[in-house]
C-alpha positions in Angstrom: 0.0 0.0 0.0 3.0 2.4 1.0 4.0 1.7 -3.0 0.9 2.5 -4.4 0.9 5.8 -2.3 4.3 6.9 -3.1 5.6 7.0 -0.2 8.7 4.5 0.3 8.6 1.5 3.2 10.7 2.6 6.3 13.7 1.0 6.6 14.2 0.9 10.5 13.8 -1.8 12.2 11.0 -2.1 15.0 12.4 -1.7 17.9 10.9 -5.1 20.4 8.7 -4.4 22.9 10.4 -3.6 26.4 9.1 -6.3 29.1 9.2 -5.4 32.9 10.6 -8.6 33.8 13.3 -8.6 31.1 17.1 -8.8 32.5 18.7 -6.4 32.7 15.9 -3.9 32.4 16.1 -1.1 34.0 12.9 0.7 36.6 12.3 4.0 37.3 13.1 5.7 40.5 9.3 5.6 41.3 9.2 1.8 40.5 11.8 1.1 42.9 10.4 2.6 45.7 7.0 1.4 45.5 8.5 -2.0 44.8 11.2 -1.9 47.9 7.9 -0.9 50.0 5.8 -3.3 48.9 7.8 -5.9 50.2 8.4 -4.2 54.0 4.5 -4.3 53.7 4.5 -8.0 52.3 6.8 -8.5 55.4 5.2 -7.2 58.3 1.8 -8.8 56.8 2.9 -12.0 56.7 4.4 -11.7 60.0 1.1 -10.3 61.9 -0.5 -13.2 60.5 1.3 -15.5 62.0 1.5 -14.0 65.7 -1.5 -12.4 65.9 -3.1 -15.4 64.7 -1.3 -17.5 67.4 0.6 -19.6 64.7 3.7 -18.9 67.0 4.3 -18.6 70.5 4.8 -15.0 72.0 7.6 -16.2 74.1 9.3 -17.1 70.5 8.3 -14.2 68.2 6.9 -11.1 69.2 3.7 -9.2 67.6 4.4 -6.6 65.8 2.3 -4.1 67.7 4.4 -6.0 70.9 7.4 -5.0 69.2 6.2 -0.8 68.6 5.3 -0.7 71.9 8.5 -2.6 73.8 9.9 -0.1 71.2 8.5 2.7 72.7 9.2 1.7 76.6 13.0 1.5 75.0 12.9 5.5 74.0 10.7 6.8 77.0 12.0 4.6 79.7 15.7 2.7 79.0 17.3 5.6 77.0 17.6 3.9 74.4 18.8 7.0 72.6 21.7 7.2 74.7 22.7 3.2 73.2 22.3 3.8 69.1 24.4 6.9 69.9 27.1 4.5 71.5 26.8 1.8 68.6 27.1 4.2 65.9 30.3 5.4 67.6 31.6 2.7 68.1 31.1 1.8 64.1 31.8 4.9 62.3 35.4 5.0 65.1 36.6 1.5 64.1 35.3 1.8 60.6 37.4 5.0 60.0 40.4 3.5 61.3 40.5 0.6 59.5 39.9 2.7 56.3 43.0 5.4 56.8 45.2 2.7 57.5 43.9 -0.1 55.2 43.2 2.4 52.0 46.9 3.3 51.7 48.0 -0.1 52.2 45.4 -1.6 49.8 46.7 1.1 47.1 50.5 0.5 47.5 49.7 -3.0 47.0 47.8 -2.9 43.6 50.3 -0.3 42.3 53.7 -2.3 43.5 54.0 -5.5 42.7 56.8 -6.1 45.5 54.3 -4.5 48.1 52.2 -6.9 47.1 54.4 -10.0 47.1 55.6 -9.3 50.7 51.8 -8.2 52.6 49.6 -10.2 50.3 50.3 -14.0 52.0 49.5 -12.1 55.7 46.7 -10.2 54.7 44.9 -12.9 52.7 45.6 -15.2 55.9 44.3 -12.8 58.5 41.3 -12.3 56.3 39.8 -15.2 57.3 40.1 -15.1 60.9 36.4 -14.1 62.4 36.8 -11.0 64.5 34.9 -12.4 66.8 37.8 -14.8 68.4 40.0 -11.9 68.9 37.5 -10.7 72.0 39.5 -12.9 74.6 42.7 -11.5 74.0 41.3 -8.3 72.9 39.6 -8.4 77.0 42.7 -8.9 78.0 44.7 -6.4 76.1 42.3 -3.7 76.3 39.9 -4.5 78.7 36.1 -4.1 78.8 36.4 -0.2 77.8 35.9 1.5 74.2 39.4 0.3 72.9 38.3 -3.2 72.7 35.4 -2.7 70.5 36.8 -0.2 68.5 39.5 -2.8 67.9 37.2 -5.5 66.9 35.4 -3.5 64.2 38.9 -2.5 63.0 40.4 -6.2 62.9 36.9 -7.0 61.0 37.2 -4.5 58.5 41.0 -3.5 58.2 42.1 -6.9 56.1 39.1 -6.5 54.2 39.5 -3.2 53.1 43.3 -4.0 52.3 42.6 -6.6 49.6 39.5 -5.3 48.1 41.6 -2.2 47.5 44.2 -3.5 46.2 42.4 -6.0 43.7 40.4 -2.6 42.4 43.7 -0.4 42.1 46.0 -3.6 40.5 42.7 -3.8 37.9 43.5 -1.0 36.1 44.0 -0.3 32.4 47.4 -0.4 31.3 46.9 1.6 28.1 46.3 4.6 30.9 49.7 3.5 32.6 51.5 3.3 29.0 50.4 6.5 27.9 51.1 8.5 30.9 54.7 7.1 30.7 55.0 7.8 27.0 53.8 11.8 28.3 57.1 11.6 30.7 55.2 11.1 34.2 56.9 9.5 36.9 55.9 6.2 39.0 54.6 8.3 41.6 52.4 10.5 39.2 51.1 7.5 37.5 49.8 6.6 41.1 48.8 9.9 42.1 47.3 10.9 38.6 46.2 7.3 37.0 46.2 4.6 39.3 44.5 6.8 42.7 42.0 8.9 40.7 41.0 5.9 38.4 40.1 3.4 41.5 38.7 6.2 43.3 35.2 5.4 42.4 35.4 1.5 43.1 37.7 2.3 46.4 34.2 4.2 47.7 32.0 1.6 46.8 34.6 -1.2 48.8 34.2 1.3 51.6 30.5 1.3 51.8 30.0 -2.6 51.3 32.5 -3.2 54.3 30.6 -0.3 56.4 27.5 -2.9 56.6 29.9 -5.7 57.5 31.1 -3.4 60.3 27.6 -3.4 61.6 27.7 -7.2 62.3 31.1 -6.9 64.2 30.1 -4.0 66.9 27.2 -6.4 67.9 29.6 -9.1 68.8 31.4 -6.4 70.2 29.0 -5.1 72.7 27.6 -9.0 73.3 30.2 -9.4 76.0 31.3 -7.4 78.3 29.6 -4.0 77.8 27.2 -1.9 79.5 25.2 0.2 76.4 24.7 -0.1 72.9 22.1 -1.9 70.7 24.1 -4.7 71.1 24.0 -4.8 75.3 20.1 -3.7 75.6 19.9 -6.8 73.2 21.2 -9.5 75.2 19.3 -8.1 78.3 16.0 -8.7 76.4 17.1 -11.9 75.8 18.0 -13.0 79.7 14.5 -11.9 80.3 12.8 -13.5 76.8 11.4 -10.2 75.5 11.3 -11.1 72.0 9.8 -7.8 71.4 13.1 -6.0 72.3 15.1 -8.0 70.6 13.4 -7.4 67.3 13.0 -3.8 67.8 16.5 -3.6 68.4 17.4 -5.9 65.2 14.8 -3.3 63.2 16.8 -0.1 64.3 20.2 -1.6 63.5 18.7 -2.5 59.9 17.2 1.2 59.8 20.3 2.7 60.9 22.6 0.4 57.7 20.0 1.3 55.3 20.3 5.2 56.4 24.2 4.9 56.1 24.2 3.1 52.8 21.6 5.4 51.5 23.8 8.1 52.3 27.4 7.0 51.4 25.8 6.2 47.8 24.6 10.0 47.4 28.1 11.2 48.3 29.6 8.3 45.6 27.6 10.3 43.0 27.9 13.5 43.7 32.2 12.6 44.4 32.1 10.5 41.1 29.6 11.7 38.9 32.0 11.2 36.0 32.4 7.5 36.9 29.0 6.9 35.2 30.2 7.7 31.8 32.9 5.1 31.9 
């Protein structure tokens, strides 16, 4: 019909029909959110069903109006204020030193391969050694004050750190390398203006995947031996079987990561903006 009209058949292909469920498809901003609250809602549902319908045991799981309202005797009553502010201390504190000591280690050892050779056996080793076994000697060493929390964070995140660093940093592309040598910079510019600046992006992401892993060590942390944080009021609950505590506690600690990563990935793209265009 297009012949008999004059006009001439268009030669671009029909572009397929985008499915929701297709991989690697992306959503909209709006889509994410309604879908990340639907399943909080999904959540909570399924879990009212099952203890306000007396499926489960109080003494085993809590309500969840139990658990707002043990919630709320925590903030009016216990000062429970007064224990987040102590956990997130003792978080960001450990967290932070691990990074200023394990970020420059982590880079010399992608960008030397003689750094690497001589830390790499150690690091890898000590990376699998659960912070959680240091506490006894850590007790001893330290005692039962700040130190040895702090220090348990840091032993949990510091090897980490190291050897996520300096995979991201030793990944980089050596046409960048070759050609700032071929423009007559030295080894320490092509760290300072190729190696640092390219990894930068990747080197903030590392550092906000082993915040949440941080998260999991100050609990253990404050488990034994301490007298406040989310970790403490916790374990009380528990020597008195008030579920609803417990979960409350467990909520705000999920709250509280979810803030932080919400938070650290704003400042990745307004730090690394560029980094989307690679």
């Amino acid at each position: 019909m297009s012949r008999v009209m004059g006009v001439a058949p268009s030669l671009e292909p029909e572009r397929p029909r985008r499915r929701a469920l297709a991989p690697l498809e992306p959503v909209s901003t709006r889509t994410r959110l309604v879908l990340g609250v639907a399943f909080f809602i999904l959540f909570f549902a399924v879990w009212a069903v099952f203890t306000l319908g007396g499926f489960v045991s109080p003494t085993f799981l809590a309500s969840p109006i139990t658990m707002a309202k043990e919630g709320w005797l925590l903030f009016t009553e216990f000062g429970f204020l007064h224990d987040i502010g102590m956990t997130v201390w003792r978080v960001l504190g450990g967290f932070i030193l691990a990074a200023v000591i394990a970020v420059p280690l982590g880079i010399a050892m992608g960008a030397h391969k003689g750094v690497e050779a001589f830390l790499e056996p150690f690091v890898s080793f000590c990376r699998y050694l659960p912070a959680s076994a240091f506490i006894p000697l850590l007790i001893l060493w330290a005692g039962l004050g700040e130190l040895q929390k702090l220090l348990v964070i840091f032993i949990g995140s510091v090897f980490q750190i190291i050897l996520m660093v300096a995979v991201i940093v030793g990944n980089a592309r050596k046409d960048l390398v070759e050609a700032a040598y071929t423009l007559g910079s030295s080894p320490t510019g092509i760290v300072r203006r190729v190696l640092i600046p390219g990894a930068a992006p990747d080197i903030a992401e590392t550092l906000r995947l082993v915040l949440g892993w941080a998260w999991t060590y100050v609990i253990v942390a404050e488990l034994i031996g301490s007298s406040s944080g989310i970790g403490h009021m916790i374990t009380d609950s528990q020597a008195l079987l008030n579920t609803g505590q417990i979960i409350f506690g467990i909520i705000i600690i999920g709250l509280i990561g979810l803030v932080s990563d919400t938070v650290f990935k704003f400042v990745n793209r307004r730090l690394f903006a560029w980094s989307a265009l690679r």
